[in-house]
C-alpha angles and dihedrals in degrees: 000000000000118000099247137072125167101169114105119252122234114216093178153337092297119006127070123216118239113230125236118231123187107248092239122189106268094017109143123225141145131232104227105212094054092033084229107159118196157144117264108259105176132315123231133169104006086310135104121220119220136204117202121196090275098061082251110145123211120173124213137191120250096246124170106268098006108150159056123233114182102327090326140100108249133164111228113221138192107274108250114247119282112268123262109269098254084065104074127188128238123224081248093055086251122124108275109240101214129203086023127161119217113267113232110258118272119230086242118087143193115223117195131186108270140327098285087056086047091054087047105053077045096058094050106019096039100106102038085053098055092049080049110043100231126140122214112213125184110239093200091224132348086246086093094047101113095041095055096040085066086038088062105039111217125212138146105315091019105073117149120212114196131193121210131181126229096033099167134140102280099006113133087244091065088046088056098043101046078076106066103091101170114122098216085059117088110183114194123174141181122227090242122125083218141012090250088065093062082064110089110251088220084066096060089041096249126123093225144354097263114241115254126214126251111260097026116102112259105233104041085055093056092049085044093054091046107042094241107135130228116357101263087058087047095056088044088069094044100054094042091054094067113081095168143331085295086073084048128093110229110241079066099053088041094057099042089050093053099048093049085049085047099054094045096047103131 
């Protein structure tokens, strides 16, 4: 069983149960009843000690139910104790299998958008997809998605889970998407215009990702706001920034895990 779930959990007819999240230091949540929003700083005494942006500290108590992740109710518990050392993480928060050889590839695949979303599921996910045998291949845009679905030829043992960005009510992506009607595909997406933006902007340094205006591509007016120069330097800092899934927003993280457990299925 692989280390993250992100579906909610029912715990009956009518009442849904709120998750429980380790308050981790630098996770960002919001107390409802002040609106302070913050980075976990510590916890002591059954409390948990915020930073806002402005260096200010609150502390709250850890209440059932608490507090606001991402737009949802969560109750922030104490992290469990660090594993043994024999126990080693990987990048993507699963158990490292050490003194693994490569498994031989599996006929299933995961596509992905292009080659910087590639480097990045490689960065995080590397290691999980050797142990598993599964090969990451850029797709260069979802518009050949169905073309290259019946190019492929899926069947038990030979699924395909594709990754698009953008996949949001109304996008292009999802029109395209809603199409795709072939059991042994799972599509799952993130809302980011790009794959950069599903990298925490804490993790590059910077307070925010800048708004680009319509018309501009995307990617050459982020590396103009930021001074970054042309786009490829601009990736370069992107993807050495991310050290593992912590630096990560989690739409991202949920749609990559799905799709892995997806592809090995047996």
């Amino acid at each position: 069983m692989r280390s993250h779930s992100y579906d909610d959990v029912l715990a009956g007819p009518r009442r849904r149960k709120i998750p429980e999240v380790p308050a981790e230091a630098g996770l960002v949540v919001e107390e409802p009843g002040s609106g302070f929003c913050g980075a976990v700083v510590r916890l002591e005494y059954g409390n948990v000690v915020l930073e806002d942006r402005r260096g200010r500290h609150r502390v709250f108590p850890l209440a059932p139910a608490g507090f606001l992740l991402e737009g949802k109710a969560v109750t922030l518990v104490a992290p469990a104790a660090a594993p043994p050392p024999d126990r080693v993480i990987s990048k993507s928060g699963s158990v490292l299998v050490q003194g693994h050889q490569a498994r031989t590839a599996r006929d299933s695949r995961i596509w992905v958008e292009g080659k910087h979303d590639a480097e990045l599921v490689e960065r995080v996910w590397g290691h999980d997809l050797r142990v598993e045998g599964v090969v990451v291949e850029p797709l260069d845009g979802v518009d050949v998605l169905a073309e290259r679905i019946e190019e492929f030829g899926t069947g038990p043992g030979r699924r395909l889970g594709v990754l698009v960005d953008h996949l949001v009510a109304g996008s292009k992506e999802s029109r395209l998407v809603e199409r795709i009607r072939d059991e042994n595909v799972l599509v799952t997406g993130h809302p980011y215009v790009d794959i950069w933006q599903a990298v925490k902007p804490s993790a590059l340094g910077i307070a925010a990702w800048p708004e680009v205006p319509r018309g501009r591509p995307w990617k050459e007016g982020i590396c103009a706001a930021l001074g970054w120069g042309e786009p490829y330097e601009g990736w370069q800092r992107v993807l050495g920034a991310v050290g593992d899934f912590h630096d990560l927003e989690t739409p991202l993280i949920g749609a990559v895990e799905r799709l892995i457990d997806f592809v090995t299925e047996q």
